[in-house]
C-alpha positions in Angstrom: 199.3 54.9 53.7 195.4 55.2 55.1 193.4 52.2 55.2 191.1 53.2 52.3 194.4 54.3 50.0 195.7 50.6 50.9 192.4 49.0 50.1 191.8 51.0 46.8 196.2 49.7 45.8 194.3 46.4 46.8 192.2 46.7 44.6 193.6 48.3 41.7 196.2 44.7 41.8 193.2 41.9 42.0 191.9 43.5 38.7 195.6 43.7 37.0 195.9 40.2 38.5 192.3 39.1 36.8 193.2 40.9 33.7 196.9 39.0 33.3 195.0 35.7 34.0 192.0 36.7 31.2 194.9 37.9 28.6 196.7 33.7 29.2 193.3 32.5 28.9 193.2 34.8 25.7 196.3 33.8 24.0 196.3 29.5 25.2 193.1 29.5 23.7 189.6 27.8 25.0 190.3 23.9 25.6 187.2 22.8 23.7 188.4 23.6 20.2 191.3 21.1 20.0 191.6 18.6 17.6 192.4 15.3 18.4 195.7 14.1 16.0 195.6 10.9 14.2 197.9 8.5 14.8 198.1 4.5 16.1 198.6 3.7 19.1 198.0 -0.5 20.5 194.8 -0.9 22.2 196.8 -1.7 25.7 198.1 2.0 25.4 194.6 3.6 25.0 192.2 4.2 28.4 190.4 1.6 29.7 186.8 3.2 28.4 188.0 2.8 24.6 188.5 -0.1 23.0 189.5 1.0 19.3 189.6 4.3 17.9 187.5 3.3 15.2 185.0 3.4 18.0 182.6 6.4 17.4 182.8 7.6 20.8 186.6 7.4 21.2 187.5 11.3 20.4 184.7 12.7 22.9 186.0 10.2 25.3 189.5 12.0 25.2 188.3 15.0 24.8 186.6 14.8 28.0 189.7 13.8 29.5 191.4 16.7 28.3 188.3 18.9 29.7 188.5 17.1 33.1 192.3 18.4 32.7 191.3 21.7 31.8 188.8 22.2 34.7 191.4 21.3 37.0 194.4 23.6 35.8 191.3 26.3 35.5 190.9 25.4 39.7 194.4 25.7 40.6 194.6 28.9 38.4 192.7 31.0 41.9 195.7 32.8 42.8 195.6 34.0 47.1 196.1 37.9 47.4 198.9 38.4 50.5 196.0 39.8 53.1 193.2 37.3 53.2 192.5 35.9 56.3 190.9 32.5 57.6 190.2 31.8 60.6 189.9 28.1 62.2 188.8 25.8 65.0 191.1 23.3 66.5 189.6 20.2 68.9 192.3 18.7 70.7 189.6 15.8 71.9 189.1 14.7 68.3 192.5 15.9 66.9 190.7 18.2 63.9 190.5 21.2 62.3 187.2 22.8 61.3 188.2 26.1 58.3 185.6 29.0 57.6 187.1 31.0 54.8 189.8 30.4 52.0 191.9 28.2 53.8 192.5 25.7 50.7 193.5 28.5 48.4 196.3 29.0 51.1 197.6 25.9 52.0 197.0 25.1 48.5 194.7 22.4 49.1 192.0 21.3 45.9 189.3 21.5 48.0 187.9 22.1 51.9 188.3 19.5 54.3 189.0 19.0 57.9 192.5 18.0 58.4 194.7 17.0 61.9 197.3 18.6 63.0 199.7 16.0 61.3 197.9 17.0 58.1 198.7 20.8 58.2 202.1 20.0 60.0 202.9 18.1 56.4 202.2 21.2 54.3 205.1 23.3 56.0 208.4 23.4 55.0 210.8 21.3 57.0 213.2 24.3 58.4 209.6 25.6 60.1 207.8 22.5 61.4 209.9 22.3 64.7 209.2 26.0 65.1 205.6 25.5 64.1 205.3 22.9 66.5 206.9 24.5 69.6 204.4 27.5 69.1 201.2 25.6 68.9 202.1 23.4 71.6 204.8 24.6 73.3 202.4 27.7 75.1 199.6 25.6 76.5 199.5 26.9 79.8 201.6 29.8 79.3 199.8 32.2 77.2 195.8 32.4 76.4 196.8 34.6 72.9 200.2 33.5 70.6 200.9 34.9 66.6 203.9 33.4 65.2 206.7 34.6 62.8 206.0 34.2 59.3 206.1 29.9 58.6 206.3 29.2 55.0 204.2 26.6 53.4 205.5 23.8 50.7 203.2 25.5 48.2 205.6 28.9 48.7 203.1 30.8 50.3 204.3 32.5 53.7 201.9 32.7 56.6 201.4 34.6 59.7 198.8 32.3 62.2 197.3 33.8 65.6 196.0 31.4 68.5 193.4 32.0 71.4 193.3 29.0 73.6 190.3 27.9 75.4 190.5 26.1 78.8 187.5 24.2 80.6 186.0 26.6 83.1 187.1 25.0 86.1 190.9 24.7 84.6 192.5 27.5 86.5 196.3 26.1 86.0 195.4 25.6 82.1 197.0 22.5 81.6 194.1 20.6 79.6 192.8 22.9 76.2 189.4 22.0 75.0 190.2 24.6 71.5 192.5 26.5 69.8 191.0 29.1 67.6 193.1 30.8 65.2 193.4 32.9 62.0 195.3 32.6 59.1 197.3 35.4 57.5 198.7 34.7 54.1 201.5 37.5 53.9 203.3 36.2 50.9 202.8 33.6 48.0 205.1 31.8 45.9 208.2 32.5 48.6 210.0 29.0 47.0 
């Protein structure tokens, strides 16, 4: 299969994939049409923002509740394709990773931040940290380029990562790393 013939298949599956997710949109109905049931409840049951529900604000205060619910299923609902990349920046001074690209939608993080290595080590399953480890680590010196084996992720997606590791100039027996850039390769979602 060509490039172009694997990119058009690529293509051909992101808009099956957005149709399937507008037809469950379709059929659950949209989120701001539901009706609030009656029924009583004791006031220590009810959140902290409503005092009775003879209050006049009561239903819009659950019903934003259920919104805030919504938006966040509606979030998570951004499926990864197997094939998108994203590449990072490792400092080994300050112990942090910076992301460009859609490395939360692999890791299955709610939103982009910079986490430590303990941080990403605690999104892989355990049967791959040890071998996870001993890969990122265990070739400082060794090698200046390294891609693992597939590591699968607590979320179920399965990953492919590549290091380049960059030594200070004068380093010639590459013992002390300043970075580690890398890139991300999901190859696989919902392996668990």
């Amino acid at each position: 299969m060509s490039k172009d013939e694997y990119i058009a298949v690529m293509e051909q599956n992101i808009k099956l994939l957005q149709q399937k997710i507008n037809v469950l949109d379709d059929t659950n109905g949209p989120y701001e049409s539901i009706k609030i049931p009656e029924f009583k409840i004791h006031k220590s049951r009810l959140p902290s923002a409503i005092n009775d529900f003879n209050q006049n604000n009561s239903k819009e205060i659950i019903k934003g509740h259920l919104m805030e619910g919504y938006r966040e299923a509606k979030a998570r609902k951004i499926i990864p394709i197997p094939g998108i990349t994203a590449s990072f920046c490792y400092d080994f001074s300050k112990n942090k990773s910076t992301w460009i690209g859609p490395m939360q939608f692999i890791y299955g993080w709610l939103e982009r931040y910079d986490a430590s290595f303990e941080e990403v080590l605690g999104f892989i399953v355990d049967s791959d940290k040890q071998r996870f480890q001993d890969v990122a680590f265990g070739n400082i010196g060794k090698k200046n380029y390294i891609a693992t084996e597939a590591i699968l992720l607590e979320n179920g997606n399965q990953i492919i990562e590549e290091y380049n590791y960059l030594y200070h100039g004068g380093d010639y027996e590459k013992r002390s790393p300043i970075l580690l850039q890398g890139k991300t390769t999901l190859t696989g979602i919902n392996k668990r």
